[in-house]
C-alpha positions as CSV (number, residue, x, y, z in Angstrom):
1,X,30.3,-58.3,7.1
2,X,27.7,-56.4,9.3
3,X,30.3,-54.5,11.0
4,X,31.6,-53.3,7.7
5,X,27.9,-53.0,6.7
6,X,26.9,-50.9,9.4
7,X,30.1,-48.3,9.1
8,X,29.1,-47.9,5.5
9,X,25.4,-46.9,6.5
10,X,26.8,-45.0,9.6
11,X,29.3,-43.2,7.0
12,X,26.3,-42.9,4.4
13,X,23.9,-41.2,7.3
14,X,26.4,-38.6,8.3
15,X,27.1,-37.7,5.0
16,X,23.9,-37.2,4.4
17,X,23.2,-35.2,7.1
18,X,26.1,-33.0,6.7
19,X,25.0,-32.4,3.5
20,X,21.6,-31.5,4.8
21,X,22.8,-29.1,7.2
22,X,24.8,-27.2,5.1
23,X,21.9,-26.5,2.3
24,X,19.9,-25.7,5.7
25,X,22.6,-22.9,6.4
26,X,23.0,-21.6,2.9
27,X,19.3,-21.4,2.2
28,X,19.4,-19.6,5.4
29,X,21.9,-17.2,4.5
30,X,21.3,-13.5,5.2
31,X,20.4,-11.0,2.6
32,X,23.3,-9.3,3.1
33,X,25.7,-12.4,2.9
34,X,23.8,-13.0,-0.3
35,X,24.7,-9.4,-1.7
36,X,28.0,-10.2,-0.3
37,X,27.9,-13.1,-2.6
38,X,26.8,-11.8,-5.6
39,X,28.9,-8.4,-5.4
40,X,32.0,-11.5,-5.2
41,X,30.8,-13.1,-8.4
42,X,30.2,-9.9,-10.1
43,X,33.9,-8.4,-9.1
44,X,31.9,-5.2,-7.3
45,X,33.4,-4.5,-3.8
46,X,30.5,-3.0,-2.1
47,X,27.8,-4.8,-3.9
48,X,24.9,-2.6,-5.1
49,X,25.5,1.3,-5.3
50,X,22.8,3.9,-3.9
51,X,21.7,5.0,-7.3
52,X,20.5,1.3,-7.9
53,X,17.4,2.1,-5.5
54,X,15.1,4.6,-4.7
55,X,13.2,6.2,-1.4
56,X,9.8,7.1,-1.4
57,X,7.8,8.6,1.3
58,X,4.5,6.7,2.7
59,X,1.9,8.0,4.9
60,X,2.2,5.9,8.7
61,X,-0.8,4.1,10.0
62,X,-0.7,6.1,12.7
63,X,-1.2,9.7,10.1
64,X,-3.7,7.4,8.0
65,X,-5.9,7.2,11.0
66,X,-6.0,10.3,12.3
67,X,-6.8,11.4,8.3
68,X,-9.9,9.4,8.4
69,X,-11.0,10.2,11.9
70,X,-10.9,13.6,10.9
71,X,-12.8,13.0,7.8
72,X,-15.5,10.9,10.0
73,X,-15.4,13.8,12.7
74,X,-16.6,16.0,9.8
75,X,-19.2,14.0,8.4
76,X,-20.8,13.2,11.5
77,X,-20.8,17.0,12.5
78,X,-23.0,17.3,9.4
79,X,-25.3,14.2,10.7
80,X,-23.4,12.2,7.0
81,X,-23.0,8.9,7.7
82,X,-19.7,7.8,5.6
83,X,-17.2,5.3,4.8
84,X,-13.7,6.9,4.8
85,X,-10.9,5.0,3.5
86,X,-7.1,5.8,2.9
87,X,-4.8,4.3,0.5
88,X,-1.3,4.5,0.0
89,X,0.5,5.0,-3.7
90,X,0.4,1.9,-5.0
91,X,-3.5,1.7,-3.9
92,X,-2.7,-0.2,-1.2
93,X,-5.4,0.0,1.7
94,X,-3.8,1.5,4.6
95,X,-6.9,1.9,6.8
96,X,-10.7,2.1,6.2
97,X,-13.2,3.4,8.9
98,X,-16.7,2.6,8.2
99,X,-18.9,5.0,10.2
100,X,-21.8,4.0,12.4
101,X,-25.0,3.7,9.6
102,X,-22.6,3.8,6.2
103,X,-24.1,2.5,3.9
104,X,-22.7,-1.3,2.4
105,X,-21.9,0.6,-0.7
106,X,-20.2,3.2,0.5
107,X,-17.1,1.0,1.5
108,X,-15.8,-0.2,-2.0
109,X,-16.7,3.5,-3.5
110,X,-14.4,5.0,-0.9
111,X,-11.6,3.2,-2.0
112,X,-11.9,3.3,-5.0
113,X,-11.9,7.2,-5.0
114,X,-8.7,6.9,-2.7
115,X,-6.9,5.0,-5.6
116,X,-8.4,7.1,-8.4
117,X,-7.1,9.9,-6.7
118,X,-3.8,8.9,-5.7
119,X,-3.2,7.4,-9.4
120,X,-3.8,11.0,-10.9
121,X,-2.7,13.3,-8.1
122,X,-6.0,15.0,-8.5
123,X,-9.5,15.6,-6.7
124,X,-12.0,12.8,-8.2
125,X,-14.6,15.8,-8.9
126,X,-12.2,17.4,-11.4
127,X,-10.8,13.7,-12.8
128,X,-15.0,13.5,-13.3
129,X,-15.1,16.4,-15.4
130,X,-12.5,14.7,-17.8
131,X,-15.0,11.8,-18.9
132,X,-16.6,14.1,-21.2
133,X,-13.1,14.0,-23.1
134,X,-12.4,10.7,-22.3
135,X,-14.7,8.4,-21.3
136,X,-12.5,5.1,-21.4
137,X,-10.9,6.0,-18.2
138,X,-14.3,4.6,-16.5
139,X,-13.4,1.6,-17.7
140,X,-9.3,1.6,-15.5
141,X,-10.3,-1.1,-13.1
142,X,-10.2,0.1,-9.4
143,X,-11.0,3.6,-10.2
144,X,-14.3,5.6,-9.1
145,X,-15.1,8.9,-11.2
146,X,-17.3,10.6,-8.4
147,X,-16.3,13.2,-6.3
148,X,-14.8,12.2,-3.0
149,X,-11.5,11.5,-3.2
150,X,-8.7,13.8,-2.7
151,X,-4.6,12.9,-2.8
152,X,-2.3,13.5,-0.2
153,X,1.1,15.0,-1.3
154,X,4.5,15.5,0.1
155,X,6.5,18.2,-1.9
156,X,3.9,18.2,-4.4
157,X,3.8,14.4,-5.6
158,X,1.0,11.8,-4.6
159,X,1.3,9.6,-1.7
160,X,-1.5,8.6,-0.4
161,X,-5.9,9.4,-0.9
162,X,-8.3,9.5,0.8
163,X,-11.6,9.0,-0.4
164,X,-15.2,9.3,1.4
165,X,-18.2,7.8,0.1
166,X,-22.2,7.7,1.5
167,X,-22.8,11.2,1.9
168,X,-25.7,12.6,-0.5
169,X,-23.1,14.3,-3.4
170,X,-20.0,14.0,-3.8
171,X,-18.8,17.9,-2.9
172,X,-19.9,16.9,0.7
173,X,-17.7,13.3,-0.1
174,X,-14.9,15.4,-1.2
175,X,-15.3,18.0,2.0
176,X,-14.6,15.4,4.2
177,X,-11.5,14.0,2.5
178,X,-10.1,17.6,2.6
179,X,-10.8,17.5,6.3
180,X,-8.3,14.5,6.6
181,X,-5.7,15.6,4.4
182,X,-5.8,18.9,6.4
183,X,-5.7,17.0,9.4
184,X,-2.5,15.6,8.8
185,X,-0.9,19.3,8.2
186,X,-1.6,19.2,12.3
């Protein structure tokens, strides 16, 4: 009886641990085996078609950075001390420099005139001047009505902003920004 009793667990184990391994493998799978997959169940050959996804165009790191070293460049040959940050269309943060002295303040307000100006592919200082007809847009969480941000565009639709905050008024805010986004025409 233990002989027969230790096949039957021996059996058992390696069942088991086939078992294992071959959920291991298939929750493994790759992507495109999983397309593969699907595209077999559906009765599609090719699996998904290119008009079932779309390409957007997003500013690097590498072009964020030099955007807001430009914009800090500019500030600080006006003795401003500024935050500058750049987001990307969604409102994601893609970088944020705080310059040496910016005030604490000036590093929430600067991204939040990135993302306003991203969101409506407009300068903040004319989304400002639209509060008189709408003030409820105040109230769009994440969003700063105060000069200083500007959008970056690629064939004429918003991909990025940049938005400076800590200088005295928002025109010199807004200067600044347009000294990143013209930096990244370089």
């Amino acid at each position: 009886m233990k002989t027969r009793t230790r096949v039957l667990t021996g059996t058992a184990l390696a069942v088991a641990l086939g078992a294992g391994a071959f959920g291991a493998v298939s929750a493994s799978a790759s992507p495109a085996a999983t397309t593969a997959q699907a595209a077999a169940v559906s009765g599609k050959k090719d699996g998904p078609s290119d008009k079932d996804f779309t390409t957007t165009t997003h500013l690097t790191v590498d072009a964020a950075t030099r955007a807001a070293q430009a914009a800090l460049r500019a500030a600080a040959a006006e003795n401003q001390k500024v935050t500058v940050a750049v987001v990307d269309r969604n409102g994601n943060t893609i970088v944020t420099l705080r310059g040496d002295g910016a005030g604490a303040q000036s590093y929430e307000s600067a991204q939040r005139k990135a993302f306003t100006a991203v969101s409506w592919n407009a300068p903040t200082s004319v989304l400002a001047g639209r509060l008189a007809q709408t003030p409820n847009l105040k109230d769009i969480p994440g969003t700063l009505f105060l000069g200083g941000g500007t959008p970056v565009q690629a064939n004429g639709a918003p991909v990025a902003g940049i938005g400076v905050a800590g200088a005295p008024s928002g025109d010199l805010d807004e200067k600044f920004a347009k000294a990143g986004v013209d930096a990244l025409g370089k």
